[in-house]
N, C-alpha and C positions, 0 to 999 in steps of 0.2 A: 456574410458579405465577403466577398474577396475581388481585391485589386491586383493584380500583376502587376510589381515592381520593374523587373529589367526582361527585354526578349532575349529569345531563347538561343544558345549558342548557334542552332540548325535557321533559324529568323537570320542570324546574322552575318550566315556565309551565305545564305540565299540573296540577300540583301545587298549584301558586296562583288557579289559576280562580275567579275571582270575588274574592280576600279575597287582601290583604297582611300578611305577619305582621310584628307590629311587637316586637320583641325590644331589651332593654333589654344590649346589647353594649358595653361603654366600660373603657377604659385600668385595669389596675391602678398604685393608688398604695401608696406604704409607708404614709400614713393607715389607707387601707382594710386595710393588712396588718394594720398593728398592730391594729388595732379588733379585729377577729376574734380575732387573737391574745391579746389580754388579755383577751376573753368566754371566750374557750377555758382558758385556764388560770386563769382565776379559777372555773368551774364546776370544772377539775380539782383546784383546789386546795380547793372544796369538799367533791367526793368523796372526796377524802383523811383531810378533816377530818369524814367523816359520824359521826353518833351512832350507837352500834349496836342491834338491837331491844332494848328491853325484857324482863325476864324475865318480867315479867308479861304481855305477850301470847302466851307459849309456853300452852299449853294441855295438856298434858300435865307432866313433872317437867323439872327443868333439870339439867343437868349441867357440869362444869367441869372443864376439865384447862390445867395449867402445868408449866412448867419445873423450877418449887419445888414440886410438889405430890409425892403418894405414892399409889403403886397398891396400897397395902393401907388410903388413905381411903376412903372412901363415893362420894365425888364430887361431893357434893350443894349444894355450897358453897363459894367463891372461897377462902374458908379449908381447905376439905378436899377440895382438889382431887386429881385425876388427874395422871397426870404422861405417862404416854405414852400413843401414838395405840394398840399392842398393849392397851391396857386397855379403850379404846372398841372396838376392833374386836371385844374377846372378848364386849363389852354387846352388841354385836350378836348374836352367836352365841347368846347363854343369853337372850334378848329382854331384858334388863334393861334397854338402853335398846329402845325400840320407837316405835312411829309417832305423831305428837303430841307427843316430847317434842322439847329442843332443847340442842343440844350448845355451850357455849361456848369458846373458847381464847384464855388472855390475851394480850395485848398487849405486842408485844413480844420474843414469843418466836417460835422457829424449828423448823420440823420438815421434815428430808427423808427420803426414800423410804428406806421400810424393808421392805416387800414387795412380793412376786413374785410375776410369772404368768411361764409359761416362752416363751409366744410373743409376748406383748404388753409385756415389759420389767416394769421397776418402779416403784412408786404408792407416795405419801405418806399418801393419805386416801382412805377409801370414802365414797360418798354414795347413802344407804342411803332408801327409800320413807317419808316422811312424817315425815323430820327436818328440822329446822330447824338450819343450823349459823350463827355470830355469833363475837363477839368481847367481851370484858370487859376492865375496865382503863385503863388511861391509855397514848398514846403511839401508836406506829405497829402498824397492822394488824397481825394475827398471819401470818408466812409460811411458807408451802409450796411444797418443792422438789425435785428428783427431780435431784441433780447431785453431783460432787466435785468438791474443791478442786484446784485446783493451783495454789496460794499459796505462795511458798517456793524458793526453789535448788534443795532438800533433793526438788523434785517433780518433778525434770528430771534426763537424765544426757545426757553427750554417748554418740552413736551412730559407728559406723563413716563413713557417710553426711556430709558436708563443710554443717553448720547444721541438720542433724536433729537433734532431740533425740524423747528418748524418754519419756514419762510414767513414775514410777518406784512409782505407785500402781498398783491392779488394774481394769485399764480396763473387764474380763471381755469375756464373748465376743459373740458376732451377736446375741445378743438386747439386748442394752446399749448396741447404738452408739451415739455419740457423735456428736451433732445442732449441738451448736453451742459453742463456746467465747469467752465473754464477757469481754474485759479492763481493769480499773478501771471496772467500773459502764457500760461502754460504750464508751470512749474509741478502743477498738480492739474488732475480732472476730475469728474464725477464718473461715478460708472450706474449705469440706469438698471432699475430692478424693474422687471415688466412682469407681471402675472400670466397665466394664458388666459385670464377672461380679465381685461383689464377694465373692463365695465362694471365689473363684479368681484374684486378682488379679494376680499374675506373672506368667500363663502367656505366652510369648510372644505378639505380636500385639496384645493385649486393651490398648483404652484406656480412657482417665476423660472422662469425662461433662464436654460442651463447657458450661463455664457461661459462658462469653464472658465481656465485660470488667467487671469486678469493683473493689469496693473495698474494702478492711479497714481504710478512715478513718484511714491511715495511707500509702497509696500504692493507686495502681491497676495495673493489670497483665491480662493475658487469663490465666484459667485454667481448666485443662484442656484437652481434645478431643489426648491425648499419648499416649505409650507409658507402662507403669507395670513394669519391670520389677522394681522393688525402693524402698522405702522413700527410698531417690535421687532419685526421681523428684519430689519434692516443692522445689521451687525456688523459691517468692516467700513472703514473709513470712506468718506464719501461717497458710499453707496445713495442712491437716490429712489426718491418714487413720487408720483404726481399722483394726489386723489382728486378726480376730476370732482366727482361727487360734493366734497367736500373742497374744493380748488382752493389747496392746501398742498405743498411741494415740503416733503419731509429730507432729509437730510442725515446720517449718522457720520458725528464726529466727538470722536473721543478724546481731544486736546480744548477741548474747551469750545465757546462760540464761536463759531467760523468766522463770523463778520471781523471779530477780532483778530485773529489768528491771520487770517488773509490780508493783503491790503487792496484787493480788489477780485470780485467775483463775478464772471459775468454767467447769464443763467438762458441760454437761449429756447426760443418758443417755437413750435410747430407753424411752420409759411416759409416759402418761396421767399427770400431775401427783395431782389428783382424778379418781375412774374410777366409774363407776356398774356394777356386774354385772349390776343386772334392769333391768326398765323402771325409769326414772324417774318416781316419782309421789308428787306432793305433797312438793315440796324447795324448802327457801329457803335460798341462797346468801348470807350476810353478811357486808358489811367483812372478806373476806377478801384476804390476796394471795397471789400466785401466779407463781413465777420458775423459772427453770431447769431447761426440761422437755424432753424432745427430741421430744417428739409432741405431744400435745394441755395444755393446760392442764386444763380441766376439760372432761372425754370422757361425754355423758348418753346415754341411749337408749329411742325410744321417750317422748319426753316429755308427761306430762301435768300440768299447774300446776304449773311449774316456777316459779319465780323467781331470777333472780341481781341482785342488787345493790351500790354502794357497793364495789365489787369491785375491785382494782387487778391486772392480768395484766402479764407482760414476757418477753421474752427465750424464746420457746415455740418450738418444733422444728428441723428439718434431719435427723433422724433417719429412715431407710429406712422403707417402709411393709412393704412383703414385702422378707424379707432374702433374696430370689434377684434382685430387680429394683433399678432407681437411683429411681424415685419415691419422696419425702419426705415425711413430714409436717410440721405444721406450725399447726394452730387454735388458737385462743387459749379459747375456747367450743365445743364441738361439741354437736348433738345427731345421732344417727343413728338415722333411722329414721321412722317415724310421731310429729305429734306436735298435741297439743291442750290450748293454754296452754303459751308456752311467752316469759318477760318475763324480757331483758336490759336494767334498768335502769339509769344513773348509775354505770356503770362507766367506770376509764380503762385505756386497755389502750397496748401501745405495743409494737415489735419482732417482729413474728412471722415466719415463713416465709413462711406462705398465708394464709388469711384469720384474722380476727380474731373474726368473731360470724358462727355460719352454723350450718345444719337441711338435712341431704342427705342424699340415700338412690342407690340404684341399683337401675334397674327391676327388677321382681319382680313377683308373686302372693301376695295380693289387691292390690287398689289401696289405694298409699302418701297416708295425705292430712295434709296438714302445714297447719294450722288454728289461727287467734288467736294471731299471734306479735307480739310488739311488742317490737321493737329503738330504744329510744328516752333520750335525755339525756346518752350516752354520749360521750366524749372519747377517737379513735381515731388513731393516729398510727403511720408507717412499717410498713407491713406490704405484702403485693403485695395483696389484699383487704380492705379494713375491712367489707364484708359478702357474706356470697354466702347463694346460692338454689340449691338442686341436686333437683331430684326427678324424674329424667328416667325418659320413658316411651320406649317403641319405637312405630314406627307403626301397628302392630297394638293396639295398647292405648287410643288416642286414640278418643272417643266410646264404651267401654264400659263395663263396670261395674266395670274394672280398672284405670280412666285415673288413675294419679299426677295430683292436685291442689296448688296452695298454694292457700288461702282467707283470706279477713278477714287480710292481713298489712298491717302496718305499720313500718317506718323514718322514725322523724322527730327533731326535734327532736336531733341528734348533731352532733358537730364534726369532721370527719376531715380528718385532712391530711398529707400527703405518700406518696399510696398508692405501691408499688413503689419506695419509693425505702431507700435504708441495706441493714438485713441481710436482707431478703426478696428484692433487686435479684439474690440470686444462684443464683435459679430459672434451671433452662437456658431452660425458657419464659417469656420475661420481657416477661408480659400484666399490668401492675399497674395495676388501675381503683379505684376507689370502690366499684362492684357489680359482683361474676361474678354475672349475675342469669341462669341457665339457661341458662350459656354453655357445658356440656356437652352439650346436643346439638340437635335442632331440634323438639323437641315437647313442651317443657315447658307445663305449664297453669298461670297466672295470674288468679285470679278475687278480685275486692275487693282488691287486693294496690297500695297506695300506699306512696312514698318521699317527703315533702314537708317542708318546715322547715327543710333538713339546711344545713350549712356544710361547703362539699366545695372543700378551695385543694392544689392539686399536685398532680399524678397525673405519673407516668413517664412512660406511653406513654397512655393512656384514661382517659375516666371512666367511664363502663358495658360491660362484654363482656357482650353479651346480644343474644341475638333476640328478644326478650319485651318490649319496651317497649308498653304501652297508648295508643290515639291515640281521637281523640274517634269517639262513637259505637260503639266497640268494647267487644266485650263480655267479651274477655280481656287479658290484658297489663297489665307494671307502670304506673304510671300514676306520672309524675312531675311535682313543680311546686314552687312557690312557695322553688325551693333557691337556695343562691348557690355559685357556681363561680370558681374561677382557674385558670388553665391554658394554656400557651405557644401563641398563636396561630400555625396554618396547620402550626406542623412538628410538634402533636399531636394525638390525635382527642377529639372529642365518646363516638364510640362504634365499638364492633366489631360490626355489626349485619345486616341483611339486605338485597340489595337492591330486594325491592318490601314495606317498612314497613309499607303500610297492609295488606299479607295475610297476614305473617310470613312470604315466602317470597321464594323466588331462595338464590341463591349468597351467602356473605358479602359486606359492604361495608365498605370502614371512611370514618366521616363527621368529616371533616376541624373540630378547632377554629375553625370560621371564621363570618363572618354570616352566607354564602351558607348553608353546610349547615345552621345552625341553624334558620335561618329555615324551612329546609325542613322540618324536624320538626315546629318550632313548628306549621307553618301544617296542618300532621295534627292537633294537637290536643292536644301534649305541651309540657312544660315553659310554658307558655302567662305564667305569673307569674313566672318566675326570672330571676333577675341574673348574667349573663355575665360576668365579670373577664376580661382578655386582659394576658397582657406580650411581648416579646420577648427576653427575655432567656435566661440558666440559671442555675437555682435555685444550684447547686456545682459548682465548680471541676471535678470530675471526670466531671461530665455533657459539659462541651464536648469532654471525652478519648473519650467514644463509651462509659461505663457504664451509662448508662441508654437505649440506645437498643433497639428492642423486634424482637424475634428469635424463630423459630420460634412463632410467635402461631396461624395457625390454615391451613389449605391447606384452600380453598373446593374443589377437585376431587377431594381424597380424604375432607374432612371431618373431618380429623387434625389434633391439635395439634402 
């Protein structure tokens, strides 16, 4: 396999013909860190502190559920409130709540998953066509979770296995997997060991899925790409593995009982946090939060005038996608499908697997078109994506009446920082940008579709995986500018992209952090007003050990990731 690094000195006088591009490239300082940094968490510290809607602009009736409330109240009223989500979900059923009204949950309080679909795991909350859900009360967001504890000695036994421990709760079976395991708020994680026949995991021969070198904020180490002959096979510290067979969630830790050791463990399960069943249409997402989910945080479909706002996301996937294969999930926001209106506001989101805020579909009949999306104000941190774009067509479908579109999109005004780096760094594919902007295949359509405003400091390995980028005069492609950037000059890239730019075509390239390459985009007609940061240095200690270095990323000859 070979990638081409930087074009070719003969590319880049061809390229400059007539015009020097003048690109504003210069040294980062910890002033400039910090500047960012405190714009960044003073907006986050606003959305935290946002007001929630009004009941008075609900337009239909309001309704209300608490912790203290009772499901033989009305619900009508902070005093005679609802008490659990089975009582809203049944108002769905009998339409007692219905489209236009708006569901409220105090503040404060906590609700995890309490229903089931048998192949898609288990959901805390439906988000049902032409509700409005919000928040009442004082104090922090109300939260929703899809996970168990495992707080406690009393949640761990010792195993046959020399630092295995065994979860001594009901982990249950393959539809439940166990995505991700969070320890004190963060401090530490789990890192998931997955077999490639995770149905059959013993069988002789069969290994686990090469995630290279890794961190669990506690030590680094390579794991997986081994033999798995038995729950033994789990050798570095919090490594994990889920036997559905025996739904039994194993554990290696070699400082003693973890229940102990931790003062709180939270162990999240395969489901949609928030799940939509029909199309999504006419929903507003309020001051809500949303933790401990092993797939999606909130899962839409089909979006139309959607809104999420004021919204706080964390700690979202690792959970298989198909329980016969090793692919994970991982969004923090999803919508799937078609969508028209569709505003991610002033949310902060943080921890994910794979992206964070994204709209994707997979080619099909009719043509998919993804329409007025505005991804904007939002504060994005650690994830292998803070945004992607997926709506890939096949070459047959391009110029017909079938051609998957994105239209009128926008990305602006967001703070993201440190894409692919913490607990998403331990994708075996470890491509962590700013934008996967149609970096599934090579005929994605971009039309109106701007990224500008944005505050984009650290990426792993990129800041854009895309062949889509927009240059002047063109009449498709993202169209990027006026952002500001930081990121490890010469030994990181600008982007994973194409090698003839101005036609979207050729073989992959990847264009090196550096003046040369930018200048060469620049002078196409891209990023034209944005502010380059460069350092030499590494972000953490565990990056110089080779954890963040970028692996199985894309093979130009086969097209494969």
């Amino acid at each position: 396999m070979r990638i081409e690094t930087i074009v070719t000195s003969e590319e880049l006088s061809a390229i400059r013909a007539g015009r020097q591009a003048e690109i504003n490239f210069q040294p980062m300082t910890e002033e400039v860190h910090r500047h960012y940094t405190e714009l960044a968490r003073e907006r986050a510290n606003k959305i935290m502190d946002a007001e929630s809607i009004s009941p008075e602009k609900i337009p239909g009736n309001c309704y209300y559920i608490s912790h203290f409330g009772s499901d033989e109240a009305d619900g009508r009223s902070p005093e005679s409130a609802w008490q659990t989500i089975e009582r809203l979900h049944r108002a769905f059923e009998t339409q007692e709540v219905t489209a236009g009204d708006g569901v409220f949950f105090e503040r404060g309080s906590e609700w995890n998953s309490r229903f089931h679909t048998e192949t898609m795991g288990d959901y805390a909350l439906l988000l049902m066509p032409g509700i409005t859900y919000s928040a009442y009360g004082t104090g922090r967001k109300p939260v929703f979770m899809n996970c168990l504890s495992g707080s406690g000695k009393e949640k761990w036994r010792e195993t046959e296995y020399p630092n295995v421990w065994a979860y001594t709760g009901n982990a249950g079976g393959r539809y439940g997997d166990v995505g991700n395991i969070v320890c004190d708020g963060g401090k530490a994680y789990g890192i998931k060991v997955t077999p490639h026949e995770p149905n059959h995991p013993y069988q002789p021969g069969v290994k686990t899925v090469d995630s290279g070198m890794v961190t669990n904020k506690m030590e680094v180490f390579h794991s997986g790409d081994t033999l798995f002959p038995n729950p033994g096979g789990l050798c570095n510290n919090l490594e994990f593995f889920h036997d559905y067979e025996a739904e039994v969630l194993y554990l290696y830790f070699d400082r003693g009982n973890p229940g102990a050791y931790f003062s709180e463990i939270m162990i999240s399960r395969r489901g949609n946090v928030l799940r939509s069943e029909v199309k999504s249409t006419d929903i507003m997402v309020d001051n809500l939060c949303v933790k401990y989910g092993g797939s999606h945080g909130m899962n839409l479909v089909d979006c139309e005038n959607v809104t999420i706002q004021n919204c706080e996301l964390g700690w979202i996937g690792g959970s298989l996608q198909e329980m016969t294969g090793t692919v994970r999930y991982g969004n923090a926001i999803e919508n799937w499908g078609e969508c028209d209106g569709f505003y991610i506001r002033s949310c902060v989101v943080y921890e994910c697997y794979d992206a964070q805020l994204t709209t994707q579909y997979i080619s099909g009949e009719p043509a998919c078109i993804m329409q007025n999306i505005e991804f904007s104000g939002n504060v994005l941190a650690f994830s292998n994506s803070p945004i992607e774009l997926w709506n890939n067509n096949t070459p047959e479908k391009l110029g017909t009446e079938n051609e998957n579109q994105f239209l009128h999109v926008r990305v602006m005004d967001n703070y993201m920082f440190y894409s692919g780096y913490q607990f998403g760094h331990q994708r075996p594919v470890k491509n962590g940008s700013f934008g996967c902007l149609g970096a599934k295949g090579f005929y994605e359509v971009f039309k109106d579709t701007e990224i500008t405003d944005n505050v984009m400091l650290y990426s792993a390995v990129m800041l854009h995986y895309t062949r889509s980028v927009g240059y002047r005069n063109s009449p498709y492609g993202i169209m990027l500018d006026r952002n500001v950037y930081a990121m490890q000059k010469d030994k990181k890239y600008y982007a994973k992209s194409c090698e003839y730019p101005e036609t979207n075509e050729g073989s992959a390239r990847l264009y090196p952090y550096s003046r040369e390459a930018l200048e060469t985009l620049v002078s196409l007609g891209t990023e034209e007003n944005s502010v380059f940061y460069w350092y030499d240095s590494f972000l953490f200690p565990e990056e110089e050990q080779g954890v963040y270095l970028m692996l199985n990323v894309w093979d130009p000859e086969s097209g494969e990731q």
